[in-house]
C-alpha positions as CSV (number, residue, x, y, z in Angstrom):
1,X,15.0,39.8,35.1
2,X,16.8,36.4,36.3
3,X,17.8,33.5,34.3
4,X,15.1,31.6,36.8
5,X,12.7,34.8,36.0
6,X,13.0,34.2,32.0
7,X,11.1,32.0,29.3
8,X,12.7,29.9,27.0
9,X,11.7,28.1,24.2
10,X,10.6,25.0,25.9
11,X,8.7,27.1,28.4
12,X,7.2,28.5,25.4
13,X,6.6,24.6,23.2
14,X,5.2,23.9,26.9
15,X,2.6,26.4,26.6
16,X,1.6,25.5,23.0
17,X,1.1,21.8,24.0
18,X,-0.9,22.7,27.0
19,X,-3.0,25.0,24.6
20,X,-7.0,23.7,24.7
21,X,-8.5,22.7,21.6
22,X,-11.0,26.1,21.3
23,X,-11.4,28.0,18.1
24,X,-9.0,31.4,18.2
25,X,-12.4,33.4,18.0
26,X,-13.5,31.7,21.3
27,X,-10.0,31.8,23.0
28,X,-10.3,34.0,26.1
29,X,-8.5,37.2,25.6
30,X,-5.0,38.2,28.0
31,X,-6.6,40.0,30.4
32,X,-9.8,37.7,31.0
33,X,-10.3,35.6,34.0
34,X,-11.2,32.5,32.4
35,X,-7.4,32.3,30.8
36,X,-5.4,30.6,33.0
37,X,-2.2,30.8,30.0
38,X,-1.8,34.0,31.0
39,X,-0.3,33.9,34.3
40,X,2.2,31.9,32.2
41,X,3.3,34.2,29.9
42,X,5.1,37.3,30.4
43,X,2.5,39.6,29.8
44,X,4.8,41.8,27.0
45,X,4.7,39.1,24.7
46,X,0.5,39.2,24.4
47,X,0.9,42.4,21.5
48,X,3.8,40.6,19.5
49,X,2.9,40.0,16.5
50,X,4.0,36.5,14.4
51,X,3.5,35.6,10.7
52,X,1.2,32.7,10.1
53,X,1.6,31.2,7.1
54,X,-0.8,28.1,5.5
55,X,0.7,26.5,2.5
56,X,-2.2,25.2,0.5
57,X,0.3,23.5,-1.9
58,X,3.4,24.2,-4.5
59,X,3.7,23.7,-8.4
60,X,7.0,23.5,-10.2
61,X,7.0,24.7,-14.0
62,X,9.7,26.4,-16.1
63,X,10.2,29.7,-16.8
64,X,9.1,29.5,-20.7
65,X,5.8,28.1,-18.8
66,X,5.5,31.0,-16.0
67,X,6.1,33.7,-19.0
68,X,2.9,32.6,-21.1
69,X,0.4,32.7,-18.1
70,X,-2.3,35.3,-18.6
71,X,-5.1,36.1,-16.6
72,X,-7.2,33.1,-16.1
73,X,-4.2,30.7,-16.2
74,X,-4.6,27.6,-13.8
75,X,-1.7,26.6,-12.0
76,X,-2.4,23.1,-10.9
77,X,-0.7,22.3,-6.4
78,X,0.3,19.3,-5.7
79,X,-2.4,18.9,-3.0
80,X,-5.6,17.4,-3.5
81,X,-9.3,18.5,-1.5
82,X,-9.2,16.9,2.0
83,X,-4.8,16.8,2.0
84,X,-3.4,18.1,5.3
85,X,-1.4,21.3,4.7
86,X,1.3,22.7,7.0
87,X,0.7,26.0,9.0
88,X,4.1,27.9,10.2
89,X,5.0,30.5,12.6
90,X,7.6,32.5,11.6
91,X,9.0,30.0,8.9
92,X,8.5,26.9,11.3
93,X,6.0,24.6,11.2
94,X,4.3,24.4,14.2
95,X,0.9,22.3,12.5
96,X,-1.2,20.5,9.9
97,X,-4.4,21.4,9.0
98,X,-7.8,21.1,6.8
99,X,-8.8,24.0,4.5
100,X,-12.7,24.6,4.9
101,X,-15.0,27.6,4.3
102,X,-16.6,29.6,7.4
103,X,-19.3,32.2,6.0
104,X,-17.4,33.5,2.9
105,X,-13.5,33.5,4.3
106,X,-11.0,30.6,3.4
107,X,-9.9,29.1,7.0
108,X,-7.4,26.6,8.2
109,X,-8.9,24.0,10.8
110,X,-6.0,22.8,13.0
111,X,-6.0,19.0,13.1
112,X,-2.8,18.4,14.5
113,X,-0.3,19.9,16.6
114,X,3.6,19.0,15.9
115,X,6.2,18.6,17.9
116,X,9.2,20.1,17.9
117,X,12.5,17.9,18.2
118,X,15.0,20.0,19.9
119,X,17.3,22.5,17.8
């Protein structure tokens, strides 16, 4: 493959951008039609997979603290109902979003895309 053949990782923040705002269980899968991403995107890439992380929020306590938890022990976040939280890929941030309920799962409701500033 050529340099002019390859993606890099502004061809990649490009997509991401350009993303539409659908649900991922309404997102049209690689080989569909309707997905006009795809053309876009070297067609290996579809079956990587990439750790999502959603931090619902952090607690700092000492050790002495941590060592006298027991079943039932609350450990209180620093977030409150209705904060944003941040959703990563791979260890970077790539959003923010709203925790809600759907059926009986915990879900993450993507409110707002960031940027990234170059690296």
């Amino acid at each position: 493959m050529s340099d002019d053949d390859a993606m890099n990782n502004d061809d990649v923040d490009d997509i991401f951008d350009q993303a539409p705002d659908t649900p991922a269980d309404e997102v049209p899968k690689p080989d569909s039609k309707e997905n006009d991403l795809g053309d876009r995107i070297v067609p290996a890439v579809h079956g990587v997979g990439l750790e999502v992380s959603a931090i619902l929020g952090t607690a700092q306590m000492p050790v002495s603290q941590l060592l006298k938890m027991g079943r039932g022990a609350v450990v209180e976040l620093d977030k409150y109902i209705g904060d944003t939280i941040d959703i990563s890929i791979n260890d970077q941030m790539i959003a923010r979003g709203e925790v809600m309920i759907k059926e009986d799962r915990l879900c993450v409701e993507i409110i707002e895309m960031i940027k990234r500033t170059g690296d």
